[in-house]
N, C-alpha and C positions, 0 to 999 in steps of 0.2 A: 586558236589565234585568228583564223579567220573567220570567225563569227564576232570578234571584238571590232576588227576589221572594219567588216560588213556595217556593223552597227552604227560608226563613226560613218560610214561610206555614203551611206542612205536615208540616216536616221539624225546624223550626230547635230548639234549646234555650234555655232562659231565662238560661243564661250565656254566648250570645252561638253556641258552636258550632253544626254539624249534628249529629242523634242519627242515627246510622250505625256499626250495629257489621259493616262488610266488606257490608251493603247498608244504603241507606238505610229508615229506620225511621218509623216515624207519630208524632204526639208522647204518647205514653203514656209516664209521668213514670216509668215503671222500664226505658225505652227504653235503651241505653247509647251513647257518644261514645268512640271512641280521643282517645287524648294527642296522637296523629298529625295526628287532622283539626283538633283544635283549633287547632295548628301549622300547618298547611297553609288552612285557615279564613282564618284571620286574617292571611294571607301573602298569598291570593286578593282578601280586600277591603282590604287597604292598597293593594294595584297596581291594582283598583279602581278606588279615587277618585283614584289617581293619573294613572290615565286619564280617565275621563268626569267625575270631580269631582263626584260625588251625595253631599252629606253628612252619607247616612245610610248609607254604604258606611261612612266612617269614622268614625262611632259606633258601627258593627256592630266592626268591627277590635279598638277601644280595648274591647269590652264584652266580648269574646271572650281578648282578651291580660289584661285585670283581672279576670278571673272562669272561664275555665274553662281557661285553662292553670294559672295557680297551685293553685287547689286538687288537682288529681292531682301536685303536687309537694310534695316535702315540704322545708322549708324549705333542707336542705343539698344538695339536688337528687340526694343518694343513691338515694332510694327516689320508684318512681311508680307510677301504676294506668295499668292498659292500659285503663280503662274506666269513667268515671264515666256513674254516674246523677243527673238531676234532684233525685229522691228517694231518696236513699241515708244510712239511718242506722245503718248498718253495711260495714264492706268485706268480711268473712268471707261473701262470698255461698256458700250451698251448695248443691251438685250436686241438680239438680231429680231429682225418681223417674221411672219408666220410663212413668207413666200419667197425667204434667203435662206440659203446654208448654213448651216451650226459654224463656228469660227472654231469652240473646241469642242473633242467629246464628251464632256462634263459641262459641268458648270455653265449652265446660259443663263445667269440670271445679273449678270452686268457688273458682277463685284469678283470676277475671277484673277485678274492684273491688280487690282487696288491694295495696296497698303492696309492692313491692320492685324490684330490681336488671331483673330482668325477667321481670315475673310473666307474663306472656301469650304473648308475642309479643318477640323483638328488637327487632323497628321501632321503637315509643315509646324504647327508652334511648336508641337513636343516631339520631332525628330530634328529640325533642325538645329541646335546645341551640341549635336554631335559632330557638325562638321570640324568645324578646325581641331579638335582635340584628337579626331580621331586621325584629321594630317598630321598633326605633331608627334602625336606617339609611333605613327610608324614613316616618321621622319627620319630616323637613325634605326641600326641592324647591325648586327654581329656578323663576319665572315667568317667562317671555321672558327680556330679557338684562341685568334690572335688578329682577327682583322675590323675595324669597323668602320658604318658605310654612311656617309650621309648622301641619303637617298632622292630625299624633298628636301628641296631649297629653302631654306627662309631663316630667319633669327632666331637660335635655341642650344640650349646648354643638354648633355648627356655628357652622366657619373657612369662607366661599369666597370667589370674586373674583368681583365683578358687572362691569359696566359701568367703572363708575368708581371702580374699585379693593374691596381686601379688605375684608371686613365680619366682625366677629364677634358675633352671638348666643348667649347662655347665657340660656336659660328655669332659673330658682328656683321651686319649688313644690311643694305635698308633694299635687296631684293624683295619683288621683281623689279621695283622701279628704279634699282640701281644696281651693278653686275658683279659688283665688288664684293669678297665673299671674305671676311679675315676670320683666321682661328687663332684662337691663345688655346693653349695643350698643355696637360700637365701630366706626365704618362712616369707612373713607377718603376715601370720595363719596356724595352723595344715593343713598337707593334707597327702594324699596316693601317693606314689611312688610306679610307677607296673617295675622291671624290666623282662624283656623278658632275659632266660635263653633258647639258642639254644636245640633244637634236639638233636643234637652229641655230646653235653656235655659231658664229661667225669666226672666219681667219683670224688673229690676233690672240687669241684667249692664250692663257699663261698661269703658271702657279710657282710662286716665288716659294722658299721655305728659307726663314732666318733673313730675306734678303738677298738669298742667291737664287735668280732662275735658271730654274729647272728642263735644260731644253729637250732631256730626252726621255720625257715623261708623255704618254699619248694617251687617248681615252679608249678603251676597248672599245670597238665597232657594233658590239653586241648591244652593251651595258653602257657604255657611256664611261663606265669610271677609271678614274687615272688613281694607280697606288704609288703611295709613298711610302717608303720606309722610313721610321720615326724611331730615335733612338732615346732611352730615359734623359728625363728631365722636363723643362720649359722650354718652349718652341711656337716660333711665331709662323703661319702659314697664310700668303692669299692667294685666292684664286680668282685669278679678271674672267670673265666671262665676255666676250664682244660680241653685240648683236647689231644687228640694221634695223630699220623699217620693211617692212616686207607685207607680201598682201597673198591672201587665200583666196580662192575662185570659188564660188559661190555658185545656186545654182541659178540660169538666166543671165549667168554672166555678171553676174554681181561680184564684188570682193568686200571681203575681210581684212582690217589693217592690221598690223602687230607688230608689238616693236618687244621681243622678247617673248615671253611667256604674259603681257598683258594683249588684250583688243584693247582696241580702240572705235570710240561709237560720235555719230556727229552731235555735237551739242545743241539741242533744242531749245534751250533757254531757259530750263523747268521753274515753275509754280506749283506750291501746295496752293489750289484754290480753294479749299473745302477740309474740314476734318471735320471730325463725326466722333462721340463716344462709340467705343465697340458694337456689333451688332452679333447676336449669335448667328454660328454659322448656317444653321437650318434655317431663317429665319432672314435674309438681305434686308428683305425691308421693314422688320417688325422693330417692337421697342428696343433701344441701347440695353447692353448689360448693366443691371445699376452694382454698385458699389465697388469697382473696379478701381488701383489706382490711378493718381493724373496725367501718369506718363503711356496709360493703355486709350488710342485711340486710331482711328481711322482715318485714311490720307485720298484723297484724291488728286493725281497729282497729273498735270500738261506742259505742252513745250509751246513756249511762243513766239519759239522762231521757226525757220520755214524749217520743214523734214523730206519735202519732196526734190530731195538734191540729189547732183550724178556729181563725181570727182573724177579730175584728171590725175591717177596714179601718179605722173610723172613728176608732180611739183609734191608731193607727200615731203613733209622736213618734222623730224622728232626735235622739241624742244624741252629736255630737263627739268628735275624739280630747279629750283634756285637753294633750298635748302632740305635736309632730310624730311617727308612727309610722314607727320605724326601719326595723323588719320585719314589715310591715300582712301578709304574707300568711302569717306564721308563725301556731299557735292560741297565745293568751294575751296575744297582743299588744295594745294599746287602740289601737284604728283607728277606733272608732266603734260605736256600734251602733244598735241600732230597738228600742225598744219598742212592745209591741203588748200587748191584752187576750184573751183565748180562751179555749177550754176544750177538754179532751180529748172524743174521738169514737170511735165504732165505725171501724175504718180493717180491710177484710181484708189477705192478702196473696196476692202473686199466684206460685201454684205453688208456695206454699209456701217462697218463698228471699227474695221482697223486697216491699215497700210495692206494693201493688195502685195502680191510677189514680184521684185522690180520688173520696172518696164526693158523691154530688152530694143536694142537701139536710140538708148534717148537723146533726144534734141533740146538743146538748150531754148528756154522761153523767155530768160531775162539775161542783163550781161553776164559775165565772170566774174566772182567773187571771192573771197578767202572766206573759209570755212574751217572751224577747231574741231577737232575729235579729242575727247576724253577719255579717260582710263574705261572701259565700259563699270567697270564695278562699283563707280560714283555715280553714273549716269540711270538714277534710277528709270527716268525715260531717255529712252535713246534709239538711235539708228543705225545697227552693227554691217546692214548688209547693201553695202548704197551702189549704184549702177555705176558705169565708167561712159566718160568722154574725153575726147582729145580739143583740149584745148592751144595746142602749141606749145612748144617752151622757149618762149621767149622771156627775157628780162621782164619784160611787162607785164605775164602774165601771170609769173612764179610771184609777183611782188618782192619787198624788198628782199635783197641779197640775203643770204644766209650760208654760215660754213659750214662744208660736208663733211662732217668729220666722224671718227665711231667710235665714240666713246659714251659715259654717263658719269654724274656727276653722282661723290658717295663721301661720305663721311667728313664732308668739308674737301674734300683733296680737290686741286684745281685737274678738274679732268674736261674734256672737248663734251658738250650737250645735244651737241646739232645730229641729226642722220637722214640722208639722204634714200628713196629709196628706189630699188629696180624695177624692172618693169612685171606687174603679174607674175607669180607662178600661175601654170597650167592646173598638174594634178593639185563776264560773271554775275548775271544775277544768280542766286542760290536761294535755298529755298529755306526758309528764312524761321521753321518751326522745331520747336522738340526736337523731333523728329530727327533730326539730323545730329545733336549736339552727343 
């Protein structure tokens, strides 16, 4: 346990992977991540908690499968990167010169962050297909010979046979980006229902059953999970889950936004400028693949707004999808966002190809501005790890009013959108190709 630890400790990324490009990497936010370990990540701490049951193995999982697999995918799951960064508000990374540092340990040949068929390396196109299937299958689990667990959060039906006959669970929810969890049940014989109640949970969360809440039901300390006893028949069960706005410490003093089990990344403004037929991977600049279909191509994609921003924590406000997000991890889509107040900074860059490790004390260099963070896993370019300033909290500088309230918006139900967040912890334009559709 404490080498998973460790791993997260010194190694880990703010979307949940390890930063390891073929070694592992320190966390310096222009570090890079394969699509591979993402997949393989998150495959390690689902089997995890499905052994020892730590559960913050499977917060690690669920943070990893909602934030760094989807963003190196592009919505049609055509095109991927062999290699996100942290901070990356560009994918056209260029070939450092002969008298800079390598930016990774692989790949210097300027198409390692870019979009396509298989920019890097093989491995990411035919490993990554296993990620979500391999969440979903071990999303649910049996407890002894009468209990079962939903383990990973997210929208899915499981048939089995317990003890005293077949049971069926289907979870409804448009988790992560909404907290609202309902089950319909159809159980032949009593059984045990374990729900898994996150880590970051906030005060308020609750699980109704029928309509009546359940107030003296807790989540084990260990595990997370709260048991129901469930007697035969049809049976309606939800469970609210309440989160806040909340921020991760970074290294340099930089933070992390989150609002649940999503990051949040500054919005740069992305542009596909360039696509390209595939190019073999041995090969960056040699001829396209020919005879490939029209949906296999290459992306080069930049942000055209500023990226060298610091945020004052203290004005962070979570605002709502307005209705359930079809395709939260496509860019354009409304899944939510964060608003925050900031102002741009001196930010170098490192070797001259990408975002240097934030500046630690920044000074503002223009006024205060409002600034959007998106789900990171739309944000195919983006900036997860931005420096802090105190700008004051005044009315003026929060911009307009907004209600603090903790709730999300789920299934249509009129619920509170807004969230307010605390201070640190310690320890539309879109992009308008294929490619997205």
């Amino acid at each position: 346990m404490n080498a998973v630890d460790w791993t997260f400790q010194y190694h880990g990324a703010p979307s949940g992977t390890v930063l390891a490009d073929e070694i592992m990497r320190d966390l310096a936010s222009y570090s890079g991540s394969e699509l591979c370990t993402a997949v393989e990540t998150a495959y390690s701490l689902e089997y995890l908690y499905h052994s020892l049951g730590v559960n913050e193995y499977a917060d690690r999982a669920e943070r990893t499968v909602f934030n760094a697999l989807p963003v190196m995918l592009t919505g049609d799951h055509w095109a991927h990167q062999y290699m996100d960064q942290p901070n990356g508000p560009w994918t056209n990374n260029s070939e450092v010169g002969p008298n800079n540092p390598a930016v990774f340990t692989t790949s210097q040949f300027g198409v390692a962050t870019t979009f396509g068929m298989e920019p890097q390396y093989p491995c990411c196109t035919v490993n990554h297909p296993q990620g979500y299937p391999k969440f979903l299958s071990n999303s649910w689990a049996t407890f002894g010979d009468n209990g079962l667990v939903h383990a990973l959060l997210s929208p899915s039906t499981v048939t089995t046979t317990l003890k005293y006959g077949k049971a069926t669970v289907t979870c409804t929810t448009d988790y992560p980006f909404a907290n609202s969890l309902v089950y319909t049940i159809n159980a032949a014989g009593p059984f045990d229902l374990y729900l898994r109640n996150p880590k970051w949970a906030a005060s308020g969360s609750n699980v109704k059953l029928d309509g009546l809440q359940l107030n003296s039901v807790s989540p084990d300390s260990e595990s997370g999970l709260i048991k129901l006893s469930i007697s035969r028949g049809k049976h309606l069960v939800v469970n609210q889950i309440e989160a806040s706005v909340r921020t991760e410490t970074r290294s340099n003093g930089a933070v992390s936004v989150y609002v649940g089990n999503v990051l949040y990344a500054l919005d740069v403004d992305p542009v596909a400028n360039v696509s390209s037929l595939p190019h073999h991977y041995y090969d960056a600049g040699g001829d396209p693949i020919p005879n490939l279909p029209a949906s296999a191509r290459d992306y080069y994609i930049q942000g055209k707004s500023a990226w060298a921003v610091a945020i004052d924590t203290s004005t962070l406000v979570y605002h709502g999808p307005q209705s359930s997000p079809t395709s939260p991890f496509v860019p354009g889509t409304d899944a939510g966002h964060v608003s925050v107040m900031g102002c741009q900074i001196d930010w170098s860059t490192h070797s001259g190809a990408t975002p240097d490790v934030p500046p630690t004390n920044a000074t503002c260099t223009g006024e205060p501005a409002t600034f959007t963070l998106l789900p990171y896993g739309q944000s195919k370019v983006h900036m997860a790890e931005l420096p802090v300033v105190s700008l004051g909290t005044s009315d003026e500088k929060r911009g307009p009013a907004n209600q603090a309230t903790t709730g999300f918006r789920s299934h249509g139900r009129s619920i509170p959108t807004q969230l307010r967040a605390p201070a640190a912890e310690s320890n539309p334009n879109t992009i308008g190709y294929m490619m997205i559709q």
